[in-house]
C-alpha positions as CSV (number, residue, x, y, z in Angstrom):
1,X,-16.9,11.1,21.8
2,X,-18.0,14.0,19.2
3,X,-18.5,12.9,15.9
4,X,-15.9,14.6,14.5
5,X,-13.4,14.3,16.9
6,X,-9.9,13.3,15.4
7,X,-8.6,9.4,16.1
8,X,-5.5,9.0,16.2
9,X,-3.6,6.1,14.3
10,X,-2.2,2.8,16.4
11,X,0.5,1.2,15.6
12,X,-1.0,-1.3,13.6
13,X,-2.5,1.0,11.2
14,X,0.8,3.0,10.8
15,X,2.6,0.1,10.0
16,X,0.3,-0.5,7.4
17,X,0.0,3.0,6.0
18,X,3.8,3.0,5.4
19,X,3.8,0.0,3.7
20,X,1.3,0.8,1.1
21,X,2.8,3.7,0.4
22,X,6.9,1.8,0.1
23,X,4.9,-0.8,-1.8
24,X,2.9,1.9,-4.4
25,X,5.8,4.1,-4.5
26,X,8.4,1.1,-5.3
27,X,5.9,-0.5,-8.1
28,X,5.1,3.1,-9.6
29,X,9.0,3.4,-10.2
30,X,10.0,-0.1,-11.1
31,X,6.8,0.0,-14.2
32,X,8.3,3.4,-15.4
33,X,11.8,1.8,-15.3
34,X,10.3,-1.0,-16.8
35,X,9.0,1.4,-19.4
36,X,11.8,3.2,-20.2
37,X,13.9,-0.1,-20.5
38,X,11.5,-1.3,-23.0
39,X,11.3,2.0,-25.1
40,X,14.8,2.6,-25.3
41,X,15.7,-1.3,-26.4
42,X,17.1,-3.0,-23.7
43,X,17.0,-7.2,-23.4
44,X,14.3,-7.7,-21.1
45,X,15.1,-11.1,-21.0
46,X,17.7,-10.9,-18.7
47,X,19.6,-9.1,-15.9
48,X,16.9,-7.2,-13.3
49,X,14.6,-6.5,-15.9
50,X,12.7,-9.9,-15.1
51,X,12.3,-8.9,-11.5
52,X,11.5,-5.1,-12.1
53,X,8.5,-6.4,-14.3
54,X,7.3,-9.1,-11.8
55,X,7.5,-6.1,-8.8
56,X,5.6,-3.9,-11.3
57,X,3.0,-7.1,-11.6
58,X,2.4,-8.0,-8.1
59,X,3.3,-4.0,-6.2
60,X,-0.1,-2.7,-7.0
61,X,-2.3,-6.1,-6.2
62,X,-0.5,-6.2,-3.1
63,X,-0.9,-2.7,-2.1
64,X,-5.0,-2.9,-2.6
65,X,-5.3,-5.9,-0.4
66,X,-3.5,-3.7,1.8
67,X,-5.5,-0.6,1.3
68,X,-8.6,-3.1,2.4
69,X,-7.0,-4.7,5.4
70,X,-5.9,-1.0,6.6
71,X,-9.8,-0.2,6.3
72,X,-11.0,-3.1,8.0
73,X,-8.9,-2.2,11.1
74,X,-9.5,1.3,11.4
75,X,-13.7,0.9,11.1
76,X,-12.4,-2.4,13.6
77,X,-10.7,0.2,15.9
78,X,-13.4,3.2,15.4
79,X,-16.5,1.0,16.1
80,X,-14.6,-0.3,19.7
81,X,-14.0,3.4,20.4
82,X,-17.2,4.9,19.6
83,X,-18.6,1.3,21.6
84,X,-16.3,2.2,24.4
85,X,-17.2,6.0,24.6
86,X,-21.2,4.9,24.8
87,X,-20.6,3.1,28.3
């Protein structure tokens, strides 16, 4: 296989790719709401606000431990195929 050959995604690694990206984008727009709440003087006591800040809190976490599973299977994947390919 050359070196610089493209490898294409599997399923796994698409599923994970779009949720990194639902779970970035989601927490990137419920902090600026969050923002915007708080700047223009809503009660952030009540209501959604609560659960905007706690997806704001725990989106970006979640979507790092997801960036590292996503690189752990796909060097998983590429070190089979490049294994594979020596045989």
């Amino acid at each position: 296989m050359p070196e610089n050959a493209p490898v294409p995604l599997n399923r796994i690694e698409r599923v994970l790719a779009a949720m990194i990206a639902a779970i970035v984008g989601i927490s990137i727009i419920a902090i600026v709401a969050t923002m915007i709440a708080a700047s223009s003087g809503a009660e952030m006591s009540g209501g959604i606000w609560p659960a905007l800040v706690l997806v704001g809190y725990i989106g970006l976490p979640l979507a790092f431990l997801l960036i590292v599973a996503f690189l752990v299977v796909s060097t998983v994947r590429r070190r089979r195929l490049d294994r594979d390919g020596e045989r």
